[in-house]
C-alpha positions as CSV (number, residue, x, y, z in Angstrom):
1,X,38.9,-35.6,-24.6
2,X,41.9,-33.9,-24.9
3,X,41.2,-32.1,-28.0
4,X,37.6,-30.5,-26.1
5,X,39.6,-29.6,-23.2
6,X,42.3,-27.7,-25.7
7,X,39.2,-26.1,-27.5
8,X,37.8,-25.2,-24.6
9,X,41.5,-23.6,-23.5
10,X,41.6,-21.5,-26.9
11,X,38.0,-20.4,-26.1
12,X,39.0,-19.2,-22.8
13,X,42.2,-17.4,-23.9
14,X,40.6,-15.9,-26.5
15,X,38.2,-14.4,-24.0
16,X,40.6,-13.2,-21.8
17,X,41.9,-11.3,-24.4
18,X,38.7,-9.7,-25.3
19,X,38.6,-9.3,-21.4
20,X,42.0,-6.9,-20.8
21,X,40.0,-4.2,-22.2
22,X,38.0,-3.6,-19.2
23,X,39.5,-2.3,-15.9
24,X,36.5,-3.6,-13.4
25,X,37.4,-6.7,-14.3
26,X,41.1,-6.6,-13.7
27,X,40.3,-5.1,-10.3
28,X,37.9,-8.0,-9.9
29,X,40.3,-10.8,-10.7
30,X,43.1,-9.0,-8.4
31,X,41.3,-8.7,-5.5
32,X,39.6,-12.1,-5.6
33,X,42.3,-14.3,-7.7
34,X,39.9,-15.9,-9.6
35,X,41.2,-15.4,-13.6
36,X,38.2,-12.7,-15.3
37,X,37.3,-15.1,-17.7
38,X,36.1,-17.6,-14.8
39,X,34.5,-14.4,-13.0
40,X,32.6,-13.2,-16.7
41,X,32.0,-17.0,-18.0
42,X,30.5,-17.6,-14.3
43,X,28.5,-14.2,-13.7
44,X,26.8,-15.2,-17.4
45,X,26.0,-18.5,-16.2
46,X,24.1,-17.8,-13.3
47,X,22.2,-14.7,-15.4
48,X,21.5,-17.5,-17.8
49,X,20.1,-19.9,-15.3
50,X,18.4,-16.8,-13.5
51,X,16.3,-15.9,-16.2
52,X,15.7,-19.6,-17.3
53,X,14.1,-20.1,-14.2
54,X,12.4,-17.3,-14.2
55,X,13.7,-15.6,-10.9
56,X,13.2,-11.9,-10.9
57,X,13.5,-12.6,-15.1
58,X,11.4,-9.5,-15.6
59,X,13.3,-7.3,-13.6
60,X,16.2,-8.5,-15.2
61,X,14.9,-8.7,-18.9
62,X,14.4,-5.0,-18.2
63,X,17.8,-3.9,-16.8
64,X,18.9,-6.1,-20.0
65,X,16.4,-4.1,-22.7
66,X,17.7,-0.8,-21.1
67,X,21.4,-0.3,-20.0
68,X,23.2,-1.5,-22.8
69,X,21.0,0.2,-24.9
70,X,20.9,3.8,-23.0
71,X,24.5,3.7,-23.0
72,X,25.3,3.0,-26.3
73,X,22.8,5.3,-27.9
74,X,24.1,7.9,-25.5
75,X,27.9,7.7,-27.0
76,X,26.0,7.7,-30.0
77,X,25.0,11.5,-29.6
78,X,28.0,12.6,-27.5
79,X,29.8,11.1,-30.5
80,X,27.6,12.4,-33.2
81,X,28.0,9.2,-35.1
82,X,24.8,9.6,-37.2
83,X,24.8,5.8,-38.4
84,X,25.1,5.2,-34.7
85,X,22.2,7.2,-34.0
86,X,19.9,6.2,-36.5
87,X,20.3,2.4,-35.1
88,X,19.0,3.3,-31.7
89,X,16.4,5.5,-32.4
90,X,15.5,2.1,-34.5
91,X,16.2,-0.3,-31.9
92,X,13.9,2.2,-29.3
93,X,11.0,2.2,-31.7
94,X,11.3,-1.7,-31.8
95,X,11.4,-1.9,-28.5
96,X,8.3,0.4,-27.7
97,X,6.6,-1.6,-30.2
98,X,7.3,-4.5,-28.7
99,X,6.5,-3.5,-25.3
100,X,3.2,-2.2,-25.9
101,X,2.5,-5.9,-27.6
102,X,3.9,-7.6,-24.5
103,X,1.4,-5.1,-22.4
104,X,-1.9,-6.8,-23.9
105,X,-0.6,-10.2,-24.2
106,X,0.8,-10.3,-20.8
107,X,-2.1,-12.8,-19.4
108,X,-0.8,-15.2,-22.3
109,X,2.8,-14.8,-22.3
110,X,3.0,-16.0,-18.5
111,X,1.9,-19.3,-19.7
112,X,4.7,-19.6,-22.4
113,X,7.7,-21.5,-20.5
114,X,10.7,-19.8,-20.6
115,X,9.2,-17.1,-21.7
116,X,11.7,-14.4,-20.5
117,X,14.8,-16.2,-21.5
118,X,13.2,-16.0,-25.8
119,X,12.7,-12.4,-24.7
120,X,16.1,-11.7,-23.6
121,X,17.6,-13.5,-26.8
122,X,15.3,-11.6,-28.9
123,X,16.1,-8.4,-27.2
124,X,19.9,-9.4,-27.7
125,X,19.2,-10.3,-31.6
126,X,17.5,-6.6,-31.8
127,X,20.1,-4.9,-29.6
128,X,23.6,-6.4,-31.0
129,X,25.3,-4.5,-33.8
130,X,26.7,-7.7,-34.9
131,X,22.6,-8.8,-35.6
132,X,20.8,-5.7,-36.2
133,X,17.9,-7.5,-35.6
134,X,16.0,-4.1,-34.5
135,X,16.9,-2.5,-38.7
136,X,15.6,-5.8,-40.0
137,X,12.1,-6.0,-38.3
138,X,12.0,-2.0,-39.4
139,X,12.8,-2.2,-42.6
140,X,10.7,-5.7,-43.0
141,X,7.7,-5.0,-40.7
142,X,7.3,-1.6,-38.6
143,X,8.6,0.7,-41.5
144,X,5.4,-0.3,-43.9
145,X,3.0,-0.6,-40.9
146,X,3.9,3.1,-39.5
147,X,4.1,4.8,-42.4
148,X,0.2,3.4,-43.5
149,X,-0.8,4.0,-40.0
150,X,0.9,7.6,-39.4
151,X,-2.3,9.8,-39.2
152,X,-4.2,7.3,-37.3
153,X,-1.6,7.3,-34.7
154,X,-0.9,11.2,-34.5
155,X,-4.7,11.4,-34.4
156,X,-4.8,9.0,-31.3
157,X,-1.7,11.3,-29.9
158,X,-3.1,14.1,-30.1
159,X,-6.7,12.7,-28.7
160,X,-5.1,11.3,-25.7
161,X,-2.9,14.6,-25.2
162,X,-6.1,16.4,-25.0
163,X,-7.5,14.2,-22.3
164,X,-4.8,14.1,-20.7
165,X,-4.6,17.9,-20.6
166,X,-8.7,17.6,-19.3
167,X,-7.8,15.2,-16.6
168,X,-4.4,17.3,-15.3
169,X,-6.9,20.1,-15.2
170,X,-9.2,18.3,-13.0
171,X,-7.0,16.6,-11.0
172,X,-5.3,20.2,-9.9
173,X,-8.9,21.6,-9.6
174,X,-9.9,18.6,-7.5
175,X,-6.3,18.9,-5.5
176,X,-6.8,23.1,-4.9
177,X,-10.3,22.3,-3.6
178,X,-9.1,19.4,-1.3
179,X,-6.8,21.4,0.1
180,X,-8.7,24.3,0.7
181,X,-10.9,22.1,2.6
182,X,-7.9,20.5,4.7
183,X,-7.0,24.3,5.4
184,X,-10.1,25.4,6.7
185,X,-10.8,22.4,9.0
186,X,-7.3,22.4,10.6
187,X,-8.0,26.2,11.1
188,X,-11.7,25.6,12.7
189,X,-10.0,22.9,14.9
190,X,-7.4,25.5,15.7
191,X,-9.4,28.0,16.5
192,X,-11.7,26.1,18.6
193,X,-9.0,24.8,20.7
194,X,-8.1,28.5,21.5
195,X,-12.1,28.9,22.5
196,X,-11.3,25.9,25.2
């Protein structure tokens, strides 16, 4: 017993440690007085058993997929580290390709338990520098598949750019004529009132 309690000591130390690095959490632990490894061991916990149970998971899955992510591929440019950069853009195109997946298997996926807490530990393994999960399913998968499918996809782009163009169009034609319609009743209605 002893000897898990002194592990678990050494674990905590060491996380300290890692902790003095950030300045949120000093505040944090000296206005509350609870130690930051207590306040980060505990915040992870209840994010854990958050998503586990699935309360708000997606919202949080999302937060998850996006801040760490924005932020590091943003001191990736400010910093142009090009290695840096290249990782991103790889981890973005995984995650769009993964997203657009999750879109037309959504009816299935809500029947997979625990569904969102695989999806954030995938998102982690693809995320984390000290994985790279996102360059492996690249350079395994997605590179090969993109490259064959290149024209087919630009063709798609550029078909549903065009309709999208067509239906802007229409949409502002059918907006201009609405409100020239809205403009002329409340002026009839004004007018008329003046006739009273």
């Amino acid at each position: 017993m002893d000897a898990a309690m002194n592990a678990i000591q050494a674990q905590m130390q060491m996380l300290r440690s890692k902790l003095d690095d950030i300045p949120t959490l000093q505040r944090l632990e000296e206005q509350t007085n609870v130690p930051k490894e207590y306040i980060s061991t505990g915040s992870a916990v209840v994010l854990s058993v958050i998503i586990f149970f699935g309360l708000s998971a997606g919202t949080i899955t999302s937060i998850i997929a996006f801040i760490y992510p924005a932020f590091k591929s943003f001191q990736a440019l400010e910093h142009r580290a090009s290695g840096e950069v290249t990782q991103w853009l790889i981890y973005w195109v995984v995650y769009s390709f993964f997203s657009i997946i999750e879109v037309f298997i959504d009816v299935l996926l809500y029947w997979i338990p625990f569904y969102y807490a695989f999806k954030v530990a995938f998102l982690l393994w693809a995320m984390l520098p000290q994985t790279r999960g996102a360059k492996f399913l690249y350079d395994s998968f997605l590179k090969d598949f993109l490259k064959a499918n290149e024209s087919k996809i630009d063709a798609a782009l550029n078909n549903a750019k065009a309709s999208a163009g067509k239906v802007a169009a229409e949409a502002t034609a059918a907006t201009k004529e609405a409100a020239a319609v809205v403009a002329e009743n409340i002026k009839e209605s004004n007018g008329g009132k003046k006739d009273e």
